[in-house]
N, C-alpha and C positions, 0 to 999 in steps of 0.2 A: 520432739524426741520420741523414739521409740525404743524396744529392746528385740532381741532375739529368742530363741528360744533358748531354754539352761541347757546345758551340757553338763548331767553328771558320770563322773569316772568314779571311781571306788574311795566317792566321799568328798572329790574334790568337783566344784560347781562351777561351773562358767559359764557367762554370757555378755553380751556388747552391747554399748550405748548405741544407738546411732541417732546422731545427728543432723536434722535436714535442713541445708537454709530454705526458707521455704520465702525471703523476703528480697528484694530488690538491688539490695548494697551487699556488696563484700563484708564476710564476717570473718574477722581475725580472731585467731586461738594461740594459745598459748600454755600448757601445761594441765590442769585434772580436771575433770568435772568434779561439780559440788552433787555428793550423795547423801543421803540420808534416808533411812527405812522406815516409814508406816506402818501402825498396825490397823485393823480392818476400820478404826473408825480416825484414819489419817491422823495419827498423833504420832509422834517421835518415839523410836523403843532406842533403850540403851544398848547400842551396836558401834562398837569401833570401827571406822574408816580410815586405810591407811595409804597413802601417796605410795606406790610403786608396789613390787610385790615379792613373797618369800618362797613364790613357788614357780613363776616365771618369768620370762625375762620382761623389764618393762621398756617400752622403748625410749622412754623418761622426755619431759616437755623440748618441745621445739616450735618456732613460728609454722603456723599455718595458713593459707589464706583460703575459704570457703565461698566458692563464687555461685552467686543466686545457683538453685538449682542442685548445689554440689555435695557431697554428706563428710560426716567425719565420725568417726566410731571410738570409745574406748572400751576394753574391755574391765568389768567387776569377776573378781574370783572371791569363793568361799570354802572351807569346808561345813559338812553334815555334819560335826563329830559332836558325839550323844555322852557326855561325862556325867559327873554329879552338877545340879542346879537349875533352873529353870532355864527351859527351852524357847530360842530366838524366833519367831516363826514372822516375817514380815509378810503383809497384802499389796504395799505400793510401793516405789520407789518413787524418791522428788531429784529431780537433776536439774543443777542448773552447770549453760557450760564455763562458768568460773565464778571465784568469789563476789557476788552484788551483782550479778547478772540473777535477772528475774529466773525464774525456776516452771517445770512443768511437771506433773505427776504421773505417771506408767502404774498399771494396776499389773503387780508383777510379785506372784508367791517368791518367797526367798525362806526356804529351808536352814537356818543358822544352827539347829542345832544346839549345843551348849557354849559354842566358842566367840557367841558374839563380836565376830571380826569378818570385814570386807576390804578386799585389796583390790583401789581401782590403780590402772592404766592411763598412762597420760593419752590424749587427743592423737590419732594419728588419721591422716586424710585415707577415704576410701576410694 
């Protein structure tokens, strides 16, 4: 697993999972990655994760098949937005690409702001 770099617009964040089979067999997908944000010393912060999105379109799950070699990307959106209460400031991201599939860690700032909420994107083949 890797990510991209963010893309911020006037508060709204975005960037993509990517995906690599990097193993021998066909890997099938099917609907979100599992996300969850770290703080600098990889412990869980309280940050809402939510299946599809309120600010783009999501292209919502569908079979995929990932042949040795091949990548699959979702994209995570956020906003910056700075209100009253303590601020979400995540160091890693943990993905895995579905529920009980083992997970890998990305060392990746995530600016949350005071909204603690992230809007992943279903699996869509690159």
């Amino acid at each position: 697993m890797s990510t991209t770099e963010t893309n911020a617009a006037m508060g709204l964040r975005a960037m993509s999972i990517v995906l690599f089979n990097c193993g021998t067999e066909l890997l099938e997908l099917n609907g979100y990655p599992v996300v969850r944000v770290l703080d600098a010393e990889r412990r869980p912060i309280a940050v809402t994760v939510e299946n599809g999105s309120r600010t783009n379109e999501d292209p919502g799950p569908k079979a995929l098949s990932i042949y040795p070699g091949g990548t699959a990307h979702a994209s995570v959106r956020w906003r910056n937005t700075v209100t009253d209460g303590d601020l979400a400031q995540g160091e890693f991201l943990e993905v895995a690409s579905a529920a009980g599939q083992p997970s890998q860690t990305v060392s990746k700032r995530l600016d949350l702001g005071t909204t603690g909420r992230l809007e992943v994107h279903a699996w869509a083949a690159s």
